[in-house]
C-alpha positions in Angstrom: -11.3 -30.4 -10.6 -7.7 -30.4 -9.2 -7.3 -31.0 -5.9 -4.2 -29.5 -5.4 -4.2 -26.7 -7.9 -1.9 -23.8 -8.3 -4.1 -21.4 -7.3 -4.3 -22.5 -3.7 -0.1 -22.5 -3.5 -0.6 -18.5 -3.8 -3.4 -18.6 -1.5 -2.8 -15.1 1.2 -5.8 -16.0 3.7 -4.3 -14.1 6.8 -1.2 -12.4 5.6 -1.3 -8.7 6.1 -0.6 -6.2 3.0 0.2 -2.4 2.9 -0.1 -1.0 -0.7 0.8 2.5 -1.1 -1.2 5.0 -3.4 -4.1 2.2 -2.6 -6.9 5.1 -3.4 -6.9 4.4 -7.2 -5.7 2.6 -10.7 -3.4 0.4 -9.9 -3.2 0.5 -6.5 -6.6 -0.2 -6.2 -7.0 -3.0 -8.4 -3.8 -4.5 -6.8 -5.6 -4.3 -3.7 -8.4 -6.3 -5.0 -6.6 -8.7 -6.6 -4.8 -9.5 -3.1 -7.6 -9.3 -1.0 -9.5 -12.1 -3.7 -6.5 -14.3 -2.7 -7.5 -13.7 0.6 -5.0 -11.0 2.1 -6.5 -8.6 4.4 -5.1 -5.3 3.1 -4.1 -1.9 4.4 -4.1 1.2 1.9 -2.0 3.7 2.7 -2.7 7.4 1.2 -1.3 10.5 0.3 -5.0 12.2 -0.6 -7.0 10.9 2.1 -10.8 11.0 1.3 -14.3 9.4 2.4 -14.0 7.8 -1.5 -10.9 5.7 0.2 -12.9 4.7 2.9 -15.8 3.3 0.5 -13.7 1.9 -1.7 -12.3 -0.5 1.4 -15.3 -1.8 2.1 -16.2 -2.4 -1.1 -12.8 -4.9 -0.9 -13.9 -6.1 2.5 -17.5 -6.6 1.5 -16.7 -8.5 -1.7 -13.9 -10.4 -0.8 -14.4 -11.4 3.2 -11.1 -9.7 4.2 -10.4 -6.8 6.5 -9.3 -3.6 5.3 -8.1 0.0 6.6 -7.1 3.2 5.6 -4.5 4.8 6.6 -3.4 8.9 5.6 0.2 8.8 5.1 2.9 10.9 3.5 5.2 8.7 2.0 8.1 11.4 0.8 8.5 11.3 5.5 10.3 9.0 6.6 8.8 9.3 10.2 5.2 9.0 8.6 6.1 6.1 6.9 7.5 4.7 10.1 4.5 5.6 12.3 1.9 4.1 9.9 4.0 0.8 9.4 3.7 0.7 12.8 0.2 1.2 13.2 -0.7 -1.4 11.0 1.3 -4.0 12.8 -0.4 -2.6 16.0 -3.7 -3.1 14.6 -3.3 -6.6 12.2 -0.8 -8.1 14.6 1.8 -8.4 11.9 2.8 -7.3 7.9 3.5 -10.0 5.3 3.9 -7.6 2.3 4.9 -4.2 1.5 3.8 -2.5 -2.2 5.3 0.6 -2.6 2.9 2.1 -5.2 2.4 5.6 -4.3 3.8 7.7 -6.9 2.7 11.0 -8.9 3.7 12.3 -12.3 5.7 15.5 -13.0 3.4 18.2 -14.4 5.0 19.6 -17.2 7.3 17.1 -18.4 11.0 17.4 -17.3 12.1 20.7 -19.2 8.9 22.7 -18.6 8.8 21.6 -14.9 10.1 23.7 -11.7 13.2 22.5 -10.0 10.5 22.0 -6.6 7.7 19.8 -8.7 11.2 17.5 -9.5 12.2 17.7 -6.3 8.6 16.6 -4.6 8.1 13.8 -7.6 11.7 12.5 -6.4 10.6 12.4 -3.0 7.1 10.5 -3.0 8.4 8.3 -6.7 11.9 7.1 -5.2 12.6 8.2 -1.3 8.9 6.8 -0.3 9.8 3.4 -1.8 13.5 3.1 -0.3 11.3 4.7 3.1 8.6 1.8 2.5 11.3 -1.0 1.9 13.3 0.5 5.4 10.2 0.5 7.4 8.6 -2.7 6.3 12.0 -4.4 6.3 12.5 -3.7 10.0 9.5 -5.5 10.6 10.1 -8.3 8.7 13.6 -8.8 10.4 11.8 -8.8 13.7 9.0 -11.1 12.8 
C-alpha cells in the first residue's frame, strides 16, 4: 500500500458540513459520502421527521462522526441565518456549505400556478444565494 495516497489529501476528519435537503436522495447519500471521509455533518430540513433523526445516526453510527438535525426553511433568509448559526454554536465552526434543498414544480411550467413557481423559486434559487450569504459570513470571520 501507498503511504501517502490520494485519498487521505481529501481526508475531512473534523471539518463541519451543512447539507441542505439532507433528509433524502441525494442529500443523503452526499451526507454519507462526507461523513466516510470523516466530516461530521449537519442536515438541514425543510420536512422535519423522526425518519431524519434515524437516518443521522445511522451516519454517526457507521461512520464515527457526529451528526444533527436541524428544521429549517431555506426560502427565509432569517431561518437560514439562525440555523447557520446554531450549527457554529454547537460544532464550534462550519467548513462547508451544500445547498441541496430543492423541490420540483408540480405540474410542469405551463400547467403550474403562478404561487407553486413562485415557492419552487424561493427554496431552488433564493435558499441557495441565502445558504451561500449565511455560510459566507462565517467563513469570512473564521
Amino acid at each position: 500500500p501507498i503511504e501517502d495516497s490520494v485519498f487521505k489529501m481529501f481526508r475531512l476528519d473534523g471539518k463541519t458540513v451543512i447539507i441542505t435537503g439532507g433528509a433524502g436522495g441525494i442529500g443523503y447519500e452526499v451526507a454519507r459520502g462526507l461523513a466516510e471521509a470523516g466530516a461530521n455533518v449537519d442536515r438541514d430540513m425543510y420536512n422535519f421527521s423522526k425518519t431524519a433523526d434515524k437516518l443521522a445516526a445511522t451516519i454517526s453510527k457507521d461512520f464515527n462522526v457526529k451528526t444533527k438535525t436541524y428544521q429549517v426553511a431555506v426560502e427565509t433568509y432569517a431561518a437560514v441565518e439562525k440555523a447557520v448559526a446554531e450549527v457554529v454554536q454547537d460544532f464550534g465552526r462550519l467548513d462547508i456549505m451544500i445547498a441541496n434543498a430543492g423541490i420540483p414544480t408540480k405540474a410542469g411550467g405551463l400547467d403550474d400556478k403562478v404561487e407553486d413557481w413562485n415557492r419552487v423559486r424561493a427554496i431552488d434559487f433564493d435558499g441557495a444565494y441565502y445558504c451561500a450569504r449565511a455560510s459566507g459570513l462565517v467563513f469570512r470571520k473564521q
